[in-house]
C-alpha positions as CSV (number, residue, x, y, z in Angstrom):
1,X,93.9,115.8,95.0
2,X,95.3,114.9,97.9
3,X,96.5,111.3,98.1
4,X,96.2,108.6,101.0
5,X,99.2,107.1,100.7
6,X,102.9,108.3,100.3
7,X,105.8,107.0,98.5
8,X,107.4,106.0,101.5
9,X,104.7,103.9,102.7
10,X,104.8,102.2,98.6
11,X,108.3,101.5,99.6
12,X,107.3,100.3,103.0
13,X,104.8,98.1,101.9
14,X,105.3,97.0,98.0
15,X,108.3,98.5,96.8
16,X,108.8,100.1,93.0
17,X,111.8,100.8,91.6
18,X,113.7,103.8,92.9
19,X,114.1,104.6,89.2
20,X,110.4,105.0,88.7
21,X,110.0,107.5,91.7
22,X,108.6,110.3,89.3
23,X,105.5,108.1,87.9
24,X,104.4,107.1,91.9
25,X,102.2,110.1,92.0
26,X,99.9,109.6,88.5
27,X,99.8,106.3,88.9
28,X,98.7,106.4,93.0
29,X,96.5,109.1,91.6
30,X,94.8,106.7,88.7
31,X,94.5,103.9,91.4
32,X,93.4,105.8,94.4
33,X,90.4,107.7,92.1
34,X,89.9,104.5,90.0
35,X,90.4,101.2,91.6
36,X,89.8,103.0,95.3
37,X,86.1,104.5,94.7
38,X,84.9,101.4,92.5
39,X,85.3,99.7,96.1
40,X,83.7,102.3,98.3
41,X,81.7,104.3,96.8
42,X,81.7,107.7,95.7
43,X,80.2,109.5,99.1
44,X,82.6,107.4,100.7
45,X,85.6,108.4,98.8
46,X,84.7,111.9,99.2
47,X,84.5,111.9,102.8
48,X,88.0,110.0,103.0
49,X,90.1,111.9,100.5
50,X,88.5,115.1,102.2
51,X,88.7,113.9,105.9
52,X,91.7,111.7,106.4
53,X,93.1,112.5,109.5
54,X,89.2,112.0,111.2
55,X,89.8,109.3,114.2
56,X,88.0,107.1,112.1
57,X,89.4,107.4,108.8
58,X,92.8,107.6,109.9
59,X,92.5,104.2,111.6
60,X,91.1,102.6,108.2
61,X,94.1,103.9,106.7
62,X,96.8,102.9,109.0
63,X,95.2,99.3,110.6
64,X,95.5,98.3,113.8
65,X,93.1,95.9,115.7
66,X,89.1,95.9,116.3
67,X,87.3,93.6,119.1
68,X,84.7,91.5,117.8
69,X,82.5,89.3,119.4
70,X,85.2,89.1,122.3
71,X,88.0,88.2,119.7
72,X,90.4,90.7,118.7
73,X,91.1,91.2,115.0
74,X,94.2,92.7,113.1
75,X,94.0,94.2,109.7
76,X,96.6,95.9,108.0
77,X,94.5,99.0,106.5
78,X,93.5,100.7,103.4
79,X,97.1,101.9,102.7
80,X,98.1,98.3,101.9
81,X,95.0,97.6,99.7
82,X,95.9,100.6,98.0
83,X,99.6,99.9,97.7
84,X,98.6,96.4,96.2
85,X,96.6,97.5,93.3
86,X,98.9,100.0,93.1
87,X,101.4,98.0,92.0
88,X,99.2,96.4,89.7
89,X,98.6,98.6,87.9
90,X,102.3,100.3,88.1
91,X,103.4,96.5,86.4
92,X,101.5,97.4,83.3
93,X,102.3,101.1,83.0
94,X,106.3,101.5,84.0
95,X,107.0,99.3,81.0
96,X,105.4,101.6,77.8
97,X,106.9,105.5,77.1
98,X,105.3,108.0,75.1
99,X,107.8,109.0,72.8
100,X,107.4,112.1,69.8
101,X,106.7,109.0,67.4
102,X,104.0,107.0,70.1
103,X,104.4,104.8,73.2
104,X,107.6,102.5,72.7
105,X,109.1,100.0,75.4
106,X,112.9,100.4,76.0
107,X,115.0,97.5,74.9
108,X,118.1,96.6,76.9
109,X,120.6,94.2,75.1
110,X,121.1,92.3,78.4
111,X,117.5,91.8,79.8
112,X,114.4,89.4,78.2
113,X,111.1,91.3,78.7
114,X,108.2,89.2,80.7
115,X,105.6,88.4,77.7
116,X,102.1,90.2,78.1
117,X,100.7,87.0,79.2
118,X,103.5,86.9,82.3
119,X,103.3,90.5,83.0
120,X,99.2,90.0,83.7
121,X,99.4,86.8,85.7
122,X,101.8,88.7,87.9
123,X,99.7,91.5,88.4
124,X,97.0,89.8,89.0
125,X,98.2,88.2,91.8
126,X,98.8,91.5,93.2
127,X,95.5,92.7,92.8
128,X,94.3,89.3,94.4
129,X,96.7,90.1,97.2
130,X,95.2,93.6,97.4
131,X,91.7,92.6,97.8
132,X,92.5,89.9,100.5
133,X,94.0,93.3,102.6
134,X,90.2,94.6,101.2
135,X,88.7,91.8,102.7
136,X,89.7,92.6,106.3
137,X,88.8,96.4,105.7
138,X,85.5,95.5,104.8
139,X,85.0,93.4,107.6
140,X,86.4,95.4,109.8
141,X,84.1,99.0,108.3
142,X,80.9,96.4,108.6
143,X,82.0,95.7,112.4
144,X,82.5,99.7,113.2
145,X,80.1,100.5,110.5
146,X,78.3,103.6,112.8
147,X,81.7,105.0,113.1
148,X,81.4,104.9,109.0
149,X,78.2,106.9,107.5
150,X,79.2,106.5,104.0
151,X,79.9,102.9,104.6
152,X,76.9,101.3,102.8
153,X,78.0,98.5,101.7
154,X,76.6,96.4,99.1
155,X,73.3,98.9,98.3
156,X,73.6,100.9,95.6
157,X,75.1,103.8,96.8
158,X,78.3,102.0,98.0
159,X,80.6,101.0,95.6
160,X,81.3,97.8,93.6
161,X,82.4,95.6,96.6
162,X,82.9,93.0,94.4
163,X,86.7,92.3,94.1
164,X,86.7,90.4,91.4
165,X,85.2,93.6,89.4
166,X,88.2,95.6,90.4
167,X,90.1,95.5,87.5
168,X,94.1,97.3,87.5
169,X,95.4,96.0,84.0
């Protein structure tokens, strides 16, 4: 699977640990197939993750600006809502290894793990950061919705638009 977003736009826009450079493609592929087509909808994840570079797709991707009712509106694109839950999901699973003897967390003598608790409030912020970059997305897919014929919305065919259901941890 081909994925919509590239390290070097992680780094660009929420950046991991140059250490954990080998994990950014599973997890970018768990969030992109998970957290990504909960949102739009499976017709609607096939036609991006088969079609990205379309004029339209590629502009939901990258951002840029939209006139609406003689305003112009910015939004950052779905690289950023997907580098936000991203690394929501990366906060949980960078800290556990699967060892011969079952997953373990390293132990350093001079660091203090974040408790559970911690570790969750923090990523949930970055999910709620996420769907606020979601939020412009959908508004801006609803204003340029005929460029968009998997964009259904709400109905039953789209996906769970309902942010508070996306769920990283």
């Amino acid at each position: 699977m081909a994925l919509l977003w590239t390290y070097i736009n992680q780094q660009a826009i929420k950046a991991i640990s140059e250490n954990n450079q080998n994990q950014f493609d599973e997890i970018a592929e768990e969030t992109q197939v998970k957290d990504l087509q909960d949102l739009i909808g499976f017709e609607f994840y096939q036609d991006i993750t088969q079609n990205p570079d379309t004029t339209a797709n590629a502009k939901l991707l990258d951002g840029g600006t939209w006139t609406s009712g003689g305003q112009t509106l910015i939004f950052k694109g779905l690289k950023y809502v997907l580098a936000y839950l991203f690394y929501c999901r990366y906060s949980f699973d960078t800290r556990n290894f699967d060892t011969f003897s079952g997953f373990a967390r390293k132990n350093f003598d001079d660091a203090q793990p974040l408790s559970e608790g911690a570790i969750k409030n923090q990523a949930l912020q970055y999910r709620k950061i996420g769907m606020k970059y979601w939020a412009e997305c959908e508004q801006f897919l609803r204003d340029n919705a005929a460029d968009y014929p998997y964009y259904h919305g709400n109905d039953s065919r789209g996906g769970c638009w309902d942010w508070d259901k996306i769920n990283c941890i």
